[in-house]
C-alpha positions as CSV (number, residue, x, y, z in Angstrom):
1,X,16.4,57.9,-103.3
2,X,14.8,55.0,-105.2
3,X,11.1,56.3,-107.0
4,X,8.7,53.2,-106.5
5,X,5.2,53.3,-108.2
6,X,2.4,51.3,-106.5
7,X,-1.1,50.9,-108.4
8,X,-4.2,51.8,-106.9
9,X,-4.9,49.0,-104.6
10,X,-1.9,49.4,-103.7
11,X,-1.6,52.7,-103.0
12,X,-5.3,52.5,-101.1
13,X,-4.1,49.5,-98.7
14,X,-0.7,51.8,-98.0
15,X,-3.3,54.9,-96.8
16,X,-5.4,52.6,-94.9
17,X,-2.3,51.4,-92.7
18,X,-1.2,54.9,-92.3
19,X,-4.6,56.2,-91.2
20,X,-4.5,52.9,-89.1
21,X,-1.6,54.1,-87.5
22,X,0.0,50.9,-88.1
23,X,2.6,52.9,-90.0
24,X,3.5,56.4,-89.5
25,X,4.2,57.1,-93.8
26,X,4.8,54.9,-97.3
27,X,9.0,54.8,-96.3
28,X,7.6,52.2,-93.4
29,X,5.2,50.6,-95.2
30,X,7.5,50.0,-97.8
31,X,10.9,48.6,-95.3
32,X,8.2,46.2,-93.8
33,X,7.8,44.7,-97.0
34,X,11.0,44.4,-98.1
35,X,12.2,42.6,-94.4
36,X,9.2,40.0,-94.9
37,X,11.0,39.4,-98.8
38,X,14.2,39.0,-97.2
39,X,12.8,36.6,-94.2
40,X,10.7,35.0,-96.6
41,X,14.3,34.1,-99.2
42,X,16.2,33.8,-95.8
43,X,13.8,30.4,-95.1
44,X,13.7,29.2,-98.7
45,X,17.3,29.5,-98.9
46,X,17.1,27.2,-95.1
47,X,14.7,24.7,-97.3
48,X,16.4,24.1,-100.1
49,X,19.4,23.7,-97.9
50,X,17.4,21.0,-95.8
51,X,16.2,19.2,-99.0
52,X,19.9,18.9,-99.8
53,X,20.6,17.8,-96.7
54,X,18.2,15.2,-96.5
55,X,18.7,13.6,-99.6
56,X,23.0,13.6,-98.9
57,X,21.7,11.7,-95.9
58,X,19.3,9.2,-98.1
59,X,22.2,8.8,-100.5
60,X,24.9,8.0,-97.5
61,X,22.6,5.6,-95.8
62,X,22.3,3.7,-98.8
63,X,25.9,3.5,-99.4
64,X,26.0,5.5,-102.5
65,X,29.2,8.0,-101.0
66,X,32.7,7.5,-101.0
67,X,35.2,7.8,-98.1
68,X,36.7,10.6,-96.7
69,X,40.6,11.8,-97.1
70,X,41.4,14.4,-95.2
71,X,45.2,13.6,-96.0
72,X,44.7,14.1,-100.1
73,X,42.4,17.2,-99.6
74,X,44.8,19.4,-97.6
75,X,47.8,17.7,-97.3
76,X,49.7,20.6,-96.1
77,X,48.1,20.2,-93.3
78,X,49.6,17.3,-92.2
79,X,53.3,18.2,-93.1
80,X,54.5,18.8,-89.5
């Protein structure tokens, strides 16, 4: 089991959502944290993915992208 050192504010604002009841020990205050990290890369990962997105679409619309063939990218799959 991973050993994780908090500092003191840290380790007050832990106790105060324990004694809150919010949290029943430090293992849940802890997982909480780490599944807002992973939301919180989950939609930057969606953003930059947008960004991209919107400028491909920028790009096509101003005719800056080149024509699709399906034929020379797999052409196995048109060998029956």
């Amino acid at each position: 089991m991973p050993n994780v050192h908090l500092t003191e504010p840290m380790q007050k604002y832990v106790q105060t959502q324990i004694e809150s009841g919010a949290y029943a020990n430090v293992s849940e205050v802890v997982r909480a944290g780490i599944r807002m990290l992973m939301e919180k890369d989950g939609a930057r990962q969606f953003y930059a993915l947008k960004a991209e997105l919107e400028q491909a679409a920028a790009l096509a619309e101003n005719g800056d992208f080149a024509e699709f063939d399906a034929r020379a990218f797999e052409p196995d799959a048109f060998d029956r």
